[in-house]
C-alpha positions as CSV (number, residue, x, y, z in Angstrom):
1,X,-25.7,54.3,22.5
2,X,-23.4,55.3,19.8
3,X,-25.3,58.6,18.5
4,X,-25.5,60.4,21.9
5,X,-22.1,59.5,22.6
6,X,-20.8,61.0,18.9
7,X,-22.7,64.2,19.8
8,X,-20.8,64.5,22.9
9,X,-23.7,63.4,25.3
10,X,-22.4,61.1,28.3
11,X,-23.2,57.7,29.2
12,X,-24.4,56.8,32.9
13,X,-24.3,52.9,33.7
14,X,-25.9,52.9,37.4
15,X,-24.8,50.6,39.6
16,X,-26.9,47.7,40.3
17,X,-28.3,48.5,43.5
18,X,-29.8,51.6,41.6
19,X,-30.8,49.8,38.8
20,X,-33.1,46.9,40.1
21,X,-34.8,49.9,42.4
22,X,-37.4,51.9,40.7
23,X,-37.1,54.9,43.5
24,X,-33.3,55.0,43.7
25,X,-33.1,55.1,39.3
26,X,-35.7,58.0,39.6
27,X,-33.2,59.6,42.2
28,X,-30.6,58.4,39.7
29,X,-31.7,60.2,36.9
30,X,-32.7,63.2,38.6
31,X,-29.3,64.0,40.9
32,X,-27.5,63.1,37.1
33,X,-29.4,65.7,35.3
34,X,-30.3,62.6,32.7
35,X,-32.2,64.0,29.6
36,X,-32.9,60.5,28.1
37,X,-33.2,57.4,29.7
38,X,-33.3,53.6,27.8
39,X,-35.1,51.3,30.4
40,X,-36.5,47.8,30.1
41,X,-40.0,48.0,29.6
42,X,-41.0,46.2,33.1
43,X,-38.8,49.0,34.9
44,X,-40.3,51.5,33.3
45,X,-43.6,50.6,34.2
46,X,-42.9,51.0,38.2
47,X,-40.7,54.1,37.1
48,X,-43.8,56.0,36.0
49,X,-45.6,54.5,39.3
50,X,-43.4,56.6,40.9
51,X,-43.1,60.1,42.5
52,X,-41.2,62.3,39.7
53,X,-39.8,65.7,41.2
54,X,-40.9,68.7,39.9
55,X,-37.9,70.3,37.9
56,X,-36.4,67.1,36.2
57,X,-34.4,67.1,33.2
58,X,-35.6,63.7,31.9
59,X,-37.2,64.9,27.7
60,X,-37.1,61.1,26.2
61,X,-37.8,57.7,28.3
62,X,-37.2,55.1,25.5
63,X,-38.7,51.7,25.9
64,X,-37.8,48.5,24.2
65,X,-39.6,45.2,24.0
66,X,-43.1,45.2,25.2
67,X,-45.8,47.4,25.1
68,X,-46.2,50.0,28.3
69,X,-49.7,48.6,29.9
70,X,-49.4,52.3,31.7
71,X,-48.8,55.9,30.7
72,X,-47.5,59.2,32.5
73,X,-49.2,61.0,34.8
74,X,-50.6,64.0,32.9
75,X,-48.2,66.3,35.3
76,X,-45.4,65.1,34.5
C-alpha cells in the first residue's frame, strides 16, 4: 500500500457489498479508473471469469497466496 500511496496514487477500499461480488468489483474498478488492483487469489479467479469492458484502465492485477488455476482471456 505504502508505495502507491507515497507516489501520490489513491487508495479505493470498496464496500463490502462490492467486494464479495466478482461483477460489481469489475464495475468497481472500471467506473474508478483503477490501474492496479490487489485481490485474493479465489476473487480473482471469478474476476477473470468475467466480462471485462473494452477500454479499462486496470495495467497490474496482483495476486497473493495461491497459485491462479486460470489465466486471462487473450483479449483482454
Amino acid at each position: 500500500i505504502w508505495p502507491p500511496l507515497a507516489a501520490g496514487a489513491t487508495l479505493y477500499v470498496p464496500a463490502d457489498s462490492v467486494r464479495y461480488s466478482p461483477k460489481d468489483l469489475v464495475s468497481f474498478i472500471q467506473a474508478n479508473r483503477i490501474t492496479l488492483a490487489d485481490v485474493p487469489t479465489p476473487m480473482a479467479e471469478k474476476m477473470l471469469r468475467e466480462p471485462w469492458p473494452s477500454g479499462h484502465d486496470l495495467r497490474h492485477l496482483l495476486v497473493g497466496g495461491d497459485k491462479l488455476k486460470s489465466r486471462p482471456p487473450k483479449d483482454a
